[in-house]
C-alpha positions as CSV (number, residue, x, y, z in Angstrom):
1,X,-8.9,-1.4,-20.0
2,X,-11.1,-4.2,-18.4
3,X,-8.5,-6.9,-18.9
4,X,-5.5,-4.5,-18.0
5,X,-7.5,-4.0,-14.0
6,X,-8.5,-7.6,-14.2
7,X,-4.9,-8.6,-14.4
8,X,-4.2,-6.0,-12.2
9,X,-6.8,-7.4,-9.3
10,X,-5.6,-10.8,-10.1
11,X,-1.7,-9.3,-8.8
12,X,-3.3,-8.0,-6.0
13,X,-5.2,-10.8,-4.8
14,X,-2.0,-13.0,-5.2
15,X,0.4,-10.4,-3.5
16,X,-2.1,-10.2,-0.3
17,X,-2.4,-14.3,-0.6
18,X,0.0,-16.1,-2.5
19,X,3.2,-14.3,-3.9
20,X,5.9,-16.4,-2.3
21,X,4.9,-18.5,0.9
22,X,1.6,-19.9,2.3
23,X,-1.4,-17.3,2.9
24,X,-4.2,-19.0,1.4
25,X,-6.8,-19.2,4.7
26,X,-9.8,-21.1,3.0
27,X,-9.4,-25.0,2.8
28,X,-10.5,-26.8,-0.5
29,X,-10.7,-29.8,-2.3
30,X,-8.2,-30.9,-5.0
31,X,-9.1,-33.1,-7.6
32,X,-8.4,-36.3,-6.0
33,X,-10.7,-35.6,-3.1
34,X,-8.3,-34.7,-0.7
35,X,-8.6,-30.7,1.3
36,X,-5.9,-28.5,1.4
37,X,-5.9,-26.2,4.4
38,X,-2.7,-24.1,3.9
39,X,-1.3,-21.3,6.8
40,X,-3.2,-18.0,6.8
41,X,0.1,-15.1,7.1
42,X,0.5,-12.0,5.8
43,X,3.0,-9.9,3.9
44,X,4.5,-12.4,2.0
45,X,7.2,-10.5,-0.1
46,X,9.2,-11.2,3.6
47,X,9.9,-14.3,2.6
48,X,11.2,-13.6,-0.9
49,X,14.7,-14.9,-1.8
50,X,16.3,-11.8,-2.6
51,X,19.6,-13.3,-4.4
52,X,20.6,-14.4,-7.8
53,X,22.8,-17.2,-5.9
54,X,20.2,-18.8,-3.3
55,X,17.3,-18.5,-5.9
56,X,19.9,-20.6,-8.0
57,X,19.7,-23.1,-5.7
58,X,16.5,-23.9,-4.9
59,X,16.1,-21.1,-2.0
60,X,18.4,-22.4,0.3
61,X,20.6,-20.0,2.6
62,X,20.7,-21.1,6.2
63,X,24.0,-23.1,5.8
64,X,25.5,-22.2,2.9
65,X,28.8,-20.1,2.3
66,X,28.7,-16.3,4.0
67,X,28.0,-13.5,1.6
68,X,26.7,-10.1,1.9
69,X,22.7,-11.8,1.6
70,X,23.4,-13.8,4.9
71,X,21.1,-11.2,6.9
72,X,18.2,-12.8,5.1
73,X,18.9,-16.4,5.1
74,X,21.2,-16.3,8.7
75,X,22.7,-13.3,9.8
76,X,24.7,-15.3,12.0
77,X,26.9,-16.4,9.3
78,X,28.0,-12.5,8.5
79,X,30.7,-13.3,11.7
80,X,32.6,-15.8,9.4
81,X,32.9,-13.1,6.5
82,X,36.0,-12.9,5.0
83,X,35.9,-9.5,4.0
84,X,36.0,-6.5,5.9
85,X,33.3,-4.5,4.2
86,X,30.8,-5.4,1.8
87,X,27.8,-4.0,-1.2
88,X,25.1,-5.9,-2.4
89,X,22.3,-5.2,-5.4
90,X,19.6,-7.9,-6.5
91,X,16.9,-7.3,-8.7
92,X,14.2,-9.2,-10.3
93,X,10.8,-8.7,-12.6
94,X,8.4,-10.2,-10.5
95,X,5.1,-12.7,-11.3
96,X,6.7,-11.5,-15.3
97,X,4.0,-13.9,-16.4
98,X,0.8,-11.6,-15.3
99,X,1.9,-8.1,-15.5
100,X,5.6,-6.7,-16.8
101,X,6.3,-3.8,-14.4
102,X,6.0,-5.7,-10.9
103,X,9.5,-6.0,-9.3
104,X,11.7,-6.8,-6.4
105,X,14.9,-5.0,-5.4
106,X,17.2,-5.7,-2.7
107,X,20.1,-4.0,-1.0
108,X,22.5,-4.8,1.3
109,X,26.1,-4.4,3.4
110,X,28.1,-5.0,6.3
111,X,30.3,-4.0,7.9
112,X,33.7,-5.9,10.1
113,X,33.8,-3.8,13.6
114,X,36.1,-6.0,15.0
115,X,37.7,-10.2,14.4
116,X,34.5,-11.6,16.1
117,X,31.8,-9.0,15.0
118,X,29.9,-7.4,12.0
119,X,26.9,-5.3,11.4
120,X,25.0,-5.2,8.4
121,X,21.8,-3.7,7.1
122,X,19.5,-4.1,4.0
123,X,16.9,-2.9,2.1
124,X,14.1,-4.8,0.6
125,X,11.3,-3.1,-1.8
126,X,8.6,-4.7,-3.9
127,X,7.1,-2.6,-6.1
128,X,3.6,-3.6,-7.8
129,X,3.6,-1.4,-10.9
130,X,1.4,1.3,-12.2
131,X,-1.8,0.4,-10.9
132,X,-4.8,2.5,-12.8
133,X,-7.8,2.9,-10.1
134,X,-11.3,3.1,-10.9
135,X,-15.0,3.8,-9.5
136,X,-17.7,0.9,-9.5
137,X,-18.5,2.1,-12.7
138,X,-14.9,1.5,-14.3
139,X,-14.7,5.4,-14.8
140,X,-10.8,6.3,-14.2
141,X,-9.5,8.3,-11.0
142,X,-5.6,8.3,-11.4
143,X,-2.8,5.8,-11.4
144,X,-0.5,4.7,-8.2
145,X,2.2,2.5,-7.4
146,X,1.7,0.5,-4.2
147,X,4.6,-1.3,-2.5
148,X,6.1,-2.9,0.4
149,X,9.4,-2.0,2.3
150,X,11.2,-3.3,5.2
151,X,14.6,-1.7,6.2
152,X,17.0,-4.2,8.5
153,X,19.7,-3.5,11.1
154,X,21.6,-7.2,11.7
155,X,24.5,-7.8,14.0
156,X,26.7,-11.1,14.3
157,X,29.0,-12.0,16.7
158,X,31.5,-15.5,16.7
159,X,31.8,-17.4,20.2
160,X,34.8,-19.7,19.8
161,X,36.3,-21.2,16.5
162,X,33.2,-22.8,14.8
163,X,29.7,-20.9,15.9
164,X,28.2,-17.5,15.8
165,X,24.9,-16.5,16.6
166,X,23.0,-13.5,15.4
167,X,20.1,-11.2,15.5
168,X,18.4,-8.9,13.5
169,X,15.8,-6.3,13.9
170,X,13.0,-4.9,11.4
171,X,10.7,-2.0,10.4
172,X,8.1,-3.0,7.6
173,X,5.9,-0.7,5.9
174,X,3.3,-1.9,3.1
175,X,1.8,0.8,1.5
176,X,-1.0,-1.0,-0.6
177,X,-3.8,1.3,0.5
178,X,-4.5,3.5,-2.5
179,X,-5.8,0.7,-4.2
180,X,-9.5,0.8,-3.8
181,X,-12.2,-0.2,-6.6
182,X,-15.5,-2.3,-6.4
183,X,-15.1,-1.6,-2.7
184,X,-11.6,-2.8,-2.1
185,X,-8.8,-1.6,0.1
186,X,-6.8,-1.8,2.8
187,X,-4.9,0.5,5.4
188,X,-1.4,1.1,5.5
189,X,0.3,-0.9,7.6
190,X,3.6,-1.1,9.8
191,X,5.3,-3.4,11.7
192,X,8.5,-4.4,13.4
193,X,10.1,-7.8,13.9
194,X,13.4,-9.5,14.7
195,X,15.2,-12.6,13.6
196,X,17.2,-15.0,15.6
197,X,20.1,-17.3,14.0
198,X,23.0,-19.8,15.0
199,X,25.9,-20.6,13.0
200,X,27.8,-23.7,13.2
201,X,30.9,-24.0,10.8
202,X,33.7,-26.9,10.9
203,X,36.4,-28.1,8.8
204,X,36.0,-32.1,8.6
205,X,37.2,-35.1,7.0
206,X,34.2,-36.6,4.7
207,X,34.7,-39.5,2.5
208,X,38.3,-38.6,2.1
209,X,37.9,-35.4,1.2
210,X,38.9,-31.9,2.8
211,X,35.0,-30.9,3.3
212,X,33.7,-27.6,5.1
213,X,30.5,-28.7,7.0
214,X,27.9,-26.3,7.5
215,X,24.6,-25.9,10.3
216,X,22.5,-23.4,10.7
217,X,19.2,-22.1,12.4
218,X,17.0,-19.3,11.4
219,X,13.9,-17.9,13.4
220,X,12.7,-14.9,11.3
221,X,10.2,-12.5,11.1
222,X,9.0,-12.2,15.0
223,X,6.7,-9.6,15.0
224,X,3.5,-8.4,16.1
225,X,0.5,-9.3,14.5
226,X,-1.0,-6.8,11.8
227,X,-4.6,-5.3,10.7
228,X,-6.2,-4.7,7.5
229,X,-9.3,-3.8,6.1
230,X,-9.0,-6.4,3.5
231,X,-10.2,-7.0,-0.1
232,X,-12.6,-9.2,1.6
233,X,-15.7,-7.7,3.3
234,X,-15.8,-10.5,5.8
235,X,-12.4,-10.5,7.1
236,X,-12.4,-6.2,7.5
237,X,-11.0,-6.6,11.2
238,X,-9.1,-9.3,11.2
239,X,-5.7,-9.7,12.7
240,X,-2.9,-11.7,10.5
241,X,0.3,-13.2,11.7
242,X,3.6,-12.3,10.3
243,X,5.1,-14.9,8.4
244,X,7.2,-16.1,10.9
245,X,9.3,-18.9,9.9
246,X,11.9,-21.6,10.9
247,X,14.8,-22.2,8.6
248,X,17.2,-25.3,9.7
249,X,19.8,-26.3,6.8
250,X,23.5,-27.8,6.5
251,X,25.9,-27.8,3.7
252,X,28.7,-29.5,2.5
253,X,31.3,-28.3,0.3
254,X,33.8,-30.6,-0.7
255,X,37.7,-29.4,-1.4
256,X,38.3,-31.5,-4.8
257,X,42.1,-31.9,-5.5
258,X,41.7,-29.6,-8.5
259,X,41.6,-26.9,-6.0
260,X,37.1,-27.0,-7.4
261,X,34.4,-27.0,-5.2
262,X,31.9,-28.7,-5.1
263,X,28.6,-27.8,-2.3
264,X,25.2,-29.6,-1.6
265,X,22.8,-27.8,0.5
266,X,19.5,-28.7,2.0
267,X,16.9,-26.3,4.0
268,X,14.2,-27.1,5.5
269,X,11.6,-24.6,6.3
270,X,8.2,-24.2,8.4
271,X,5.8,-21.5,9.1
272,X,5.6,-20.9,12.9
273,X,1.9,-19.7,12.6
274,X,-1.4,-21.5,13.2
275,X,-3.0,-23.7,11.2
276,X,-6.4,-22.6,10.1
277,X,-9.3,-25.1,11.7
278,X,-12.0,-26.6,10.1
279,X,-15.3,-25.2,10.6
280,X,-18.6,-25.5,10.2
281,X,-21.1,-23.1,8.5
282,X,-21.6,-21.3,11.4
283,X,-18.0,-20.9,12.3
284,X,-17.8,-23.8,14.9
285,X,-14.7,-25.6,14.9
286,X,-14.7,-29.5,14.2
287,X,-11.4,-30.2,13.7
288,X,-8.3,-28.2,14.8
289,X,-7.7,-24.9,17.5
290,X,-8.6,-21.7,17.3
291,X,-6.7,-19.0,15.1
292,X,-7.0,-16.3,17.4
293,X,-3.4,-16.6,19.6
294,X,-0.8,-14.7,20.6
295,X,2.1,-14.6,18.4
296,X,4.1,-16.5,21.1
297,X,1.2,-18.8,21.4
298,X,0.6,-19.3,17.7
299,X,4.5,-20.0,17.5
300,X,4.5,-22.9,20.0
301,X,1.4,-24.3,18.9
302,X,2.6,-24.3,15.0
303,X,4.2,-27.9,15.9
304,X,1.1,-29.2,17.1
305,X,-2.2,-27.5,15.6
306,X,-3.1,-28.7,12.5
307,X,-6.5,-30.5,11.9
308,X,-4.9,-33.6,10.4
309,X,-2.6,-34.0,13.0
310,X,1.4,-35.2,13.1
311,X,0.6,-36.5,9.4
312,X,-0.3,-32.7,8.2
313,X,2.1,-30.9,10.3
314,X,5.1,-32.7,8.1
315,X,2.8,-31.5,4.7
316,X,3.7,-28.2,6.3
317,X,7.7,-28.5,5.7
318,X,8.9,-27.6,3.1
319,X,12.5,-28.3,1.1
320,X,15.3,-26.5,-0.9
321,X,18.0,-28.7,-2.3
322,X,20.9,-27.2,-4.0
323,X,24.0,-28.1,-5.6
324,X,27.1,-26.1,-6.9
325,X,30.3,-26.8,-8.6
326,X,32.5,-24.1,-8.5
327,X,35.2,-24.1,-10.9
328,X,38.7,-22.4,-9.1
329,X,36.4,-20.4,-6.6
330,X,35.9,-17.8,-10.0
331,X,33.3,-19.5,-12.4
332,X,29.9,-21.4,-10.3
333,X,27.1,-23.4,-12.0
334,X,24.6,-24.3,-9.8
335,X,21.2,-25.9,-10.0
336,X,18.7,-26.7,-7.1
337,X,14.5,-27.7,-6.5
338,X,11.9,-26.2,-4.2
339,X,9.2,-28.5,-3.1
340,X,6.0,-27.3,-1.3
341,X,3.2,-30.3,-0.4
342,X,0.3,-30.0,-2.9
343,X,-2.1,-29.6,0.5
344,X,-0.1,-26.5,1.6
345,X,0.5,-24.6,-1.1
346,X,1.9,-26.9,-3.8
347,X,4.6,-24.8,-4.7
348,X,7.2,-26.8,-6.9
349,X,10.1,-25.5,-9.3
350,X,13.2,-26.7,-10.3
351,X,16.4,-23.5,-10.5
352,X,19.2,-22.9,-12.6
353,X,22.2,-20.1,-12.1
354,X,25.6,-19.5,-12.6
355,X,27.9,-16.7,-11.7
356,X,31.6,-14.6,-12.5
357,X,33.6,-14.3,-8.8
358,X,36.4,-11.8,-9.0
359,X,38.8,-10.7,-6.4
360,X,36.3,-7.4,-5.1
361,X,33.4,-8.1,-7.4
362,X,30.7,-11.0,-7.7
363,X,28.2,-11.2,-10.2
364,X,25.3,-13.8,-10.2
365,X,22.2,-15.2,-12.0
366,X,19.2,-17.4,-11.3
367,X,16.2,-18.8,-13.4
368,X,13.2,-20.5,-12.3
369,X,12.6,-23.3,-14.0
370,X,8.6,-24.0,-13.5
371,X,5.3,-24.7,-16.0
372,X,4.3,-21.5,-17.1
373,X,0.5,-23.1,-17.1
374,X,0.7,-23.7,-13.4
375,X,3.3,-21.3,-11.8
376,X,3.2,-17.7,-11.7
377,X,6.8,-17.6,-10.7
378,X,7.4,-19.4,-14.0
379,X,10.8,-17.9,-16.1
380,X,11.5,-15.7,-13.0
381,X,15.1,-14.2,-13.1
382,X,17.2,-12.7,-11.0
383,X,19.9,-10.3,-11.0
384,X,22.4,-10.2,-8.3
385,X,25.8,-8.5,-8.0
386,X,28.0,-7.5,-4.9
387,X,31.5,-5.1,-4.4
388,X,33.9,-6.0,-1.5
389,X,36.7,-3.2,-0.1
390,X,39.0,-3.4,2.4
391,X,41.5,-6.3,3.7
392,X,40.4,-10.0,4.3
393,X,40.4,-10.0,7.9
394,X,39.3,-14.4,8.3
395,X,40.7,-17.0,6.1
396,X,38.3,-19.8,6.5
C-alpha cells in the first residue's frame, strides 16, 4: 500500500509541476554546474498534444494540414477545411510508466456555416486514476478520481484566398481537491481563457515542385491567473499563471509526381509567462524581475525577463520538427523530435506514427520514442480517429 500512494504522490507532484510543459518554479544546479531556472505555470494538461497525428510528429500543429484537432494547434486553420462537418476521438494512457490508469481523452468537431466560416468545439479530460487517500497515519479514508476538464467553443473565419484568422474561447475546471494526505491539497479551481490564431496558406512553386506552403500563429491559453492551496505549505496563497503560450510554425508539403506527399513542419513555441528571479534567502531578488504581474504584464515581459538575459530567453524556445510521406493521400508514415533546453525543462523525445485515410474516416497512431530511465512520457501512445459527413465544400 506504501509504494502504491508513493507512486501515487509522485503523479501528483508531476501533474501540478511537470506533466507536459515547464512548471518547475525552483532553480537548480545540473551536474555540469550550470542552474536551470525553468517557467513557474500551472495546469499543464492545457498544453497536451491531444492527436495521434501531431504527437507523430514531434508536437507540431500551427501550420500543418487542417483537420478536426486544428482548434488546439490553430483554430484558424478550421476556415480552409474541406469538409463540411467533422468528429474527432483521441485517447492515450498517460505517464504509463508510473501508474497504468492515468489517461487523456479528447473530443472534437466542427462545423461549415457558410464558404468562409466554421465553428468547432472540443472536449479535453485528463483523468488521474483511482487515487486511494489516507490520514497522517496511512489509515485508509476512501478512493477518488481527480481530473482536469476544459470545454472549447472556436470559430474561424477566411479573409481573401490565402489567410484566416481565428479565436477560441475556454472554461477550465481542475478538480484535484479531494486529494489530501500528510497535509496536502488543493481547491478546486476554474478558469476561462481564449486563444488567438492566423492562418496563412499558399500554393507555390518550390524547387520545381507543386508545394503547398503553410504559416501560422497561435496565442493560447489567455486567461486569468489561478489560486491554490498547494501541496507546498509555503506557496498556500499563491497566484499561478496560465500556461499561456506562443506557437509560430510553417509547413511544406510537396506535390511529388506520383500524386505522394511528402510534408516537413517546424514549430516553435514559448511560454508567455515570467521567468522566475533569482533570490536570495530572504527572498530578495538579485538577478531578474519580479513574478508578481499582471497577466498582460507577465505576457509582454516574457521576451525580456529572464535572469540570464537574451542568451536564456532563446533556452526558453522550444522546437517540434516533423516529417510525413504520405503515400496517395490514403496510407502516412510520419516521424518527428521534440527538443526542450536542458535549463528549461530538458524535455527531449524522438516520435513515430502512421495512419489509414479513407474517404469519411481517418484513423491515426503515434509513439513516443524517449529513455524510459529519463522520461516519464517514455512509450506513450496515442489513439486518434475522426468521421467526416457531408459534401466537400473547399478543394484546396
Amino acid at each position: 500500500m506504501r509504494n502504491r500512494l508513493s507512486t501515487r504522490l509522485i503523479v501528483f507532484t508531476f501533474v501540478l509541476t511537470l506533466a507536459n510543459t515547464i512548471t518547475n518554479a525552483q532553480i537548480r544546479t545540473l551536474s555540469d554546474g550550470k542552474r536551470a531556472n525553468n517557467v513557474l505555470t500551472t495546469l499543464p494538461f492545457l498544453l497536451i498534444s491531444p492527436d495521434a497525428r501531431a504527437g507523430a510528429m514531434g508536437d507540431v500543429g500551427a501550420a500543418t494540414k487542417p483537420d478536426s484537432y486544428s482548434i488546439h494547434w490553430n483554430a484558424a486553420k478550421m476556415a480552409f477545411l474541406e469538409q463540411e462537418n467533422g468528429l474527432s476521438l483521441s485517447y492515450s494512457p498517460w505517464l504509463k510508466n508510473l501508474v497504468p490508469d492515468v489517461n487523456f481523452a479528447y473530443v472534437t468537431g466542427f462545423h461549415r456555416l457558410d464558404e468562409r466560416s466554421v465553428m468547432g468545439g472540443s472536449i479535453r479530460y485528463f483523468s488521474i486514476g483511482e487515487f486511494q487517500l489516507t490520514d497522517a497515519n496511512q489509515n485508509p479514508l476512501g478512493v477518488t478520481t481527480p481530473n482536469e476538464i476544459a470545454i472549447d467553443l472556436a470559430y474561424s473565419r477566411q479573409f481573401g484566398e490565402y489567410f484566416s484568422l481565428g479565436m477560441a474561447l475556454r472554461y477550465i475546471n481542475s478538480n484535484l481537491q479531494d486529494i489530501s494526505f500528510a497535509q496536502m491539497g488543493q481547491n478546486a479551481v476554474n478558469a476561462v481563457s481564449a486563444d488567438v490564431s492566423a492562418y496563412f496558406h499558399k500554393q507555390v512553386q518550390f524547387l520545381n515542385t507543386e508545394t503547398d506552403l503553410s504559416l501560422g500563429l497561435n496565442l493560447s491559453n489567455i486567461g486569468n491567473k489561478v489560486r491554490f492551496v498547494s501541496y507546498a505549505p509555503q506557496d498556500a496563497s499563491s497566484n499561478y499563471f496560465l500556461p499561456s503560450n506562443m506557437r509560430l510554425g510553417t509547413a511544406l508539403a510537396f506535390r511529388l509526381p506520383s500524386e505522394d506527399k511528402f510534408t516537413f513542419a517546424l514549430d516553435l513555441n514559448k511560454l508567455l509567462v515570467p521567468t522566475s528571479p533569482i533570490t536570495d534567502e530572504d527572498g530578495n531578488i538579485l538577478q531578474g524581475q519580479s513574478s508578481d504581474r499582471s497577466v498582460i504584464s507577465g505576457m509582454f515581459n516574457s521576451f525580456s525577463d529572464a535572469p540570464g538575459g537574451f542568451s536564456e530567453e532563446l533556452q526558453e524556445i522550444s522546437y517540434s520538427l516533423g516529417l510525413e510521406y504520405s503515400f496517395k493521400d490514403k496510407f502516412p508514415i510520419r516521424a518527428g523530435y521534440f527538443y526542450e533546453h536542458p535549463n528549461k525543462g530538458d524535455r527531449q523525445f524522438f516520435t513515430l506514427g502512421t495512419g489509414i485515410y479513407g474517404n469519411k474516416f481517418d484513423l491515426d497512431l503515434s509513439y513516443i520514442l524517449a529513455n524510459q530511465t529519463e522520461s516519464p512520457l517514455a512509450n506513450t501512445l496515442r489513439f486518434s480517429m475522426s468521421y467526416y459527413f457531408g459534401q466537400n465544400q473547399k478543394n484546396k
